[in-house]
C-alpha positions in Angstrom: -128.2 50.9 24.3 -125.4 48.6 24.4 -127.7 46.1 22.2 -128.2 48.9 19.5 -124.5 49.8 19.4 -123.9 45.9 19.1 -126.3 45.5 16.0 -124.6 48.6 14.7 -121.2 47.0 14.9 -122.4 43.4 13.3 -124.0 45.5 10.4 -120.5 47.0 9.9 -118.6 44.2 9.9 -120.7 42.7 7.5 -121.1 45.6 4.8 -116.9 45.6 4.9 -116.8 41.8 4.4 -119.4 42.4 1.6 -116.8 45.1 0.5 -114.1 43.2 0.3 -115.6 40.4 -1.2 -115.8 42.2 -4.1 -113.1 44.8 -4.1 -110.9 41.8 -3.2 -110.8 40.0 -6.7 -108.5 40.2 -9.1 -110.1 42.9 -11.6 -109.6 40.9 -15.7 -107.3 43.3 -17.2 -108.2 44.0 -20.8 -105.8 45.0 -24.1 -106.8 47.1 -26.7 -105.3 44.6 -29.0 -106.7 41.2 -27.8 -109.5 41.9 -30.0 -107.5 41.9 -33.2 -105.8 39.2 -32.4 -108.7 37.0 -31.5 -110.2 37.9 -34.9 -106.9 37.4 -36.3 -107.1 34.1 -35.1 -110.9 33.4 -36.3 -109.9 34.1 -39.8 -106.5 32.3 -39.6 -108.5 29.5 -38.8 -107.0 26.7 -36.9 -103.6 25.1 -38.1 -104.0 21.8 -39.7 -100.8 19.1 -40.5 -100.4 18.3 -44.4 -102.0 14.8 -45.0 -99.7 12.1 -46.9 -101.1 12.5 -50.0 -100.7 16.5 -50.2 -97.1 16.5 -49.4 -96.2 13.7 -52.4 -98.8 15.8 -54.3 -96.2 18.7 -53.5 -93.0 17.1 -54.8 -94.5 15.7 -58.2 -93.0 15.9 -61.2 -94.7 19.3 -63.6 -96.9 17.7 -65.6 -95.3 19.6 -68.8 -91.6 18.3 -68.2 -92.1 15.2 -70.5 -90.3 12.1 -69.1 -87.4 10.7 -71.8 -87.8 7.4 -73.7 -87.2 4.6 -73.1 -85.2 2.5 -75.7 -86.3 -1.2 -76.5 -83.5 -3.4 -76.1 -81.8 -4.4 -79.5 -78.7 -3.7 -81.1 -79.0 -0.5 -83.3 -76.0 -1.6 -85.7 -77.7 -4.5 -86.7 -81.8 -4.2 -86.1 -83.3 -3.4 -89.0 -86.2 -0.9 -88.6 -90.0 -2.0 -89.8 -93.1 -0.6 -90.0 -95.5 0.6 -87.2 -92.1 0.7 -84.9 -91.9 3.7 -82.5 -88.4 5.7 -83.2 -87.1 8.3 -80.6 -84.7 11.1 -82.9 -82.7 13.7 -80.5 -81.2 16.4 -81.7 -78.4 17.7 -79.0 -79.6 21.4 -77.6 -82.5 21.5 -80.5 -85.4 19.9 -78.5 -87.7 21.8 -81.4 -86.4 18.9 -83.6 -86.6 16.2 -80.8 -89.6 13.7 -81.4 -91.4 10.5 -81.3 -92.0 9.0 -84.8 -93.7 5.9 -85.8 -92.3 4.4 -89.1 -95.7 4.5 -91.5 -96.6 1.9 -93.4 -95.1 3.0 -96.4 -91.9 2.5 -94.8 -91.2 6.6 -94.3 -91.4 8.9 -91.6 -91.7 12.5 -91.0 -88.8 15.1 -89.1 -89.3 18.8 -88.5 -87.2 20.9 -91.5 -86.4 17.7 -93.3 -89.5 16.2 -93.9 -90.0 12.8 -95.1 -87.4 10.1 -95.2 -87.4 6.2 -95.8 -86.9 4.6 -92.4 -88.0 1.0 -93.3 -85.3 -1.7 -93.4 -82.4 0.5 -92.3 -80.7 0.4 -89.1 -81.0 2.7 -86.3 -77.1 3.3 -86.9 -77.9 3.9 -90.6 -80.7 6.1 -90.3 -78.9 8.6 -88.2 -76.2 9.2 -90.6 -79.1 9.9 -93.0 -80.6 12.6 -90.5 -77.0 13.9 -89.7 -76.4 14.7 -93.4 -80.0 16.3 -94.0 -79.7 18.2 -91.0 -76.2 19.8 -92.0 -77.9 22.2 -94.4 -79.6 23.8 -91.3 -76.9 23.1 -87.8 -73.5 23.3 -88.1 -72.0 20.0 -86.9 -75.4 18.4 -85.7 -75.4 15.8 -83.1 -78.3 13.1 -83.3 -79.3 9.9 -81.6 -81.6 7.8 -83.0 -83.0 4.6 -81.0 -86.0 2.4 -80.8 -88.7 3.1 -78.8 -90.7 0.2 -79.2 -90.7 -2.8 -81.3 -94.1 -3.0 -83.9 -92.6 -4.3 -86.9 -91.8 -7.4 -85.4 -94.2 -9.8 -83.4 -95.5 -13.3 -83.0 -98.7 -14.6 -81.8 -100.4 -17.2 -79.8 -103.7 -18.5 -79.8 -105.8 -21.6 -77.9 -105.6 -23.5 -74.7 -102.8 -20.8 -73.1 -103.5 -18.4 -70.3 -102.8 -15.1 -72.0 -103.2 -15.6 -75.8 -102.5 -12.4 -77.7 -99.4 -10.4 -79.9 -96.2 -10.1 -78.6 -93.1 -8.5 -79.8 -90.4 -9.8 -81.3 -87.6 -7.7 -79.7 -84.6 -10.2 -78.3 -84.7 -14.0 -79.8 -86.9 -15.9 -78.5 -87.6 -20.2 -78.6 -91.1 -21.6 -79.1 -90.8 -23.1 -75.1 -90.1 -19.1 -74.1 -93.0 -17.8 -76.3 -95.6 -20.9 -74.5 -94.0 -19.0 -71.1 -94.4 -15.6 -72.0 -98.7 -16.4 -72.8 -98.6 -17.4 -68.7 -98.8 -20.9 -69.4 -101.4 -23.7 -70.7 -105.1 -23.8 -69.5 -106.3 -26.8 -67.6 -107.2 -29.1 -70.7 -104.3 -28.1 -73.2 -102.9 -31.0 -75.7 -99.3 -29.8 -74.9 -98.2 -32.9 -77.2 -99.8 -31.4 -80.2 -99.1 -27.7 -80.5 -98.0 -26.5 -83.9 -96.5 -23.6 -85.6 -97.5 -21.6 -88.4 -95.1 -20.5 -90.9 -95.2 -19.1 -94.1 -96.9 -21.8 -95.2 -95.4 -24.4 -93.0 -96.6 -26.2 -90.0 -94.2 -27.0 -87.5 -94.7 -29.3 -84.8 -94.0 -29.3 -81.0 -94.5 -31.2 -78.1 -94.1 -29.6 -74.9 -94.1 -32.9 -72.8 -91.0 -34.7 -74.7 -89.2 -31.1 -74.8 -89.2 -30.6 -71.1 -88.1 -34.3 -70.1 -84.9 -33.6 -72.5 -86.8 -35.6 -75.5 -86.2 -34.1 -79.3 -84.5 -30.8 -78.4 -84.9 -30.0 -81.6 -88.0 -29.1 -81.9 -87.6 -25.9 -79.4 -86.7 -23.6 -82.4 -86.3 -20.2 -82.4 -89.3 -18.1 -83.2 -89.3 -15.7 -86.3 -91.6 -12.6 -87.2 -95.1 -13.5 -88.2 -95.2 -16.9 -86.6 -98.6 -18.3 -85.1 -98.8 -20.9 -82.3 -101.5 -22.9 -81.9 -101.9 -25.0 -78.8 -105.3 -27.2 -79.4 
C-alpha cells in the first residue's frame, strides 16, 4: 500500500514538473501590426549609402545651362578680326540675341534681327559699335560685348623632324625658337642647324644650335600668319 501511494506521488510530481515546464516559458507576444511593418520593411528594401559617383552625379551642372565663353587672349582695340575666327556677341538681358558666330569666308557674319554684317578686318572694338548702332532700331540704349572666342584667321604651321607637327594659332606673338617649343620639340635625328622658314615667297633660315649658345640672335624672328617651318 505504502509502495502504490509512493508511485502515485512520483507520478505527480512528475506530471507538475512536465506542467511547469511548459506553462513556465515566456509565452511570444504577438502585435497586430508587426506584420505590416515587416512587409513594410520587405518592400522598403534595405537602406544602401550613395556611392561616390552618385552624389557628384547629384551636384552637376543641368546639362541645358550652357557654360559662357571663353575669350582668346588679344587685345580687342587693336586685333583685327579674320576669317573662320569664333566671335562671342552678348546682348545685356537679351540672351535671344546672345550667340556664337564664326566670321565666314566671305568676311561676314550673321546676328538675329540684324542679319548679315561685314566682320572681317575690323576690330572687336569696332565691330561692336557697328552692332550697337544696328541694334538701336529694335532696344533702346543696347548694351553689347563683342570678344573673340577663338583665333582661326590666324595660324602658322610646322612640319618634319618635330614631335607634334600640325597648325597652331597665331593668338599672342610668338618667335620661331617658341613655335619649335610649342610642336614638343625635335625628333631624335632632326638637322636643327638647317631648319627654314617659308614666307610668302621667301625662305628664311634658322639654326637652332647657334641660337641657343647666344650665336646670331637674329635669326629668332618673330613669326607672322601663314608661315611654314620646316625642320629637315
Amino acid at each position: 500500500m505504502r509502495l502504490m501511494r509512493v508511485r502515485a506521488w512520483c507520478a505527480m510530481v512528475i506530471f507538475l514538473l512536465n506542467i511547469g515546464l511548459v506553462y513556465g516559458q515566456p509565452v511570444p507576444r504577438t502585435n497586430p501590426n508587426d506584420k505590416d511593418k515587416k512587409e513594410e520593411k520587405q518592400e522598403l528594401g534595405p537602406a544602401t549609402s550613395k556611392t561616390k559617383e552618385e552624389v557628384e552625379n547629384s551636384v552637376k551642372t543641368p546639362v541645358a545651362i550652357p557654360a559662357l565663353p571663353t575669350a582668346a587672349p588679344v587685345d580687342p582695340k587693336t586685333y583685327v578680326i579674320g576669317p573662320e575666327d569664333i566671335l562671342s556677341v552678348r546682348v545685356w538681358r537679351v540672351p535671344e540675341l546672345s550667340s556664337a558666330v564664326q566670321v565666314r569666308p566671305d568676311g561676314k557674319i550673321t546676328l538675329p534681327l540684324i542679319g548679315e554684317m561685314e566682320a572681317a578686318g575690323q576690330t572687336p572694338e569696332g565691330l561692336k559699335a557697328k552692332v550697337v548702332e544696328a541694334l538701336q532700331e529694335y532696344i533702346i540704349k543696347p548694351d553689347v560685348i563683342v570678344s573673340l572666342q577663338s583665333v582661326q584667321s590666324r595660324k602658322y604651321y610646322i612640319t618634319g623632324e618635330v614631335t607634334r607637327p600640325g597648325t597652331f594659332p597665331l593668338v599672342v606673338p610668338v618667335t620661331i625658337l617658341e613655335a619649335l617649343t610649342n610642336a614638343g620639340g625635335f625628333k631624335e635625328f632632326a638637322n636643327t642647324k638647317k631648319i627654314t622658314v617659308l614666307r610668302k615667297g621667301k625662305i628664311l633660315k634658322f639654326n637652332y644650335n647657334e641660337v641657343v649658345k647666344g650665336k646670331n640672335p637674329q635669326q629668332n624672328v618673330q613669326i607672322e600668319n601663314g608661315d611654314y617651318i620646316v625642320v629637315p
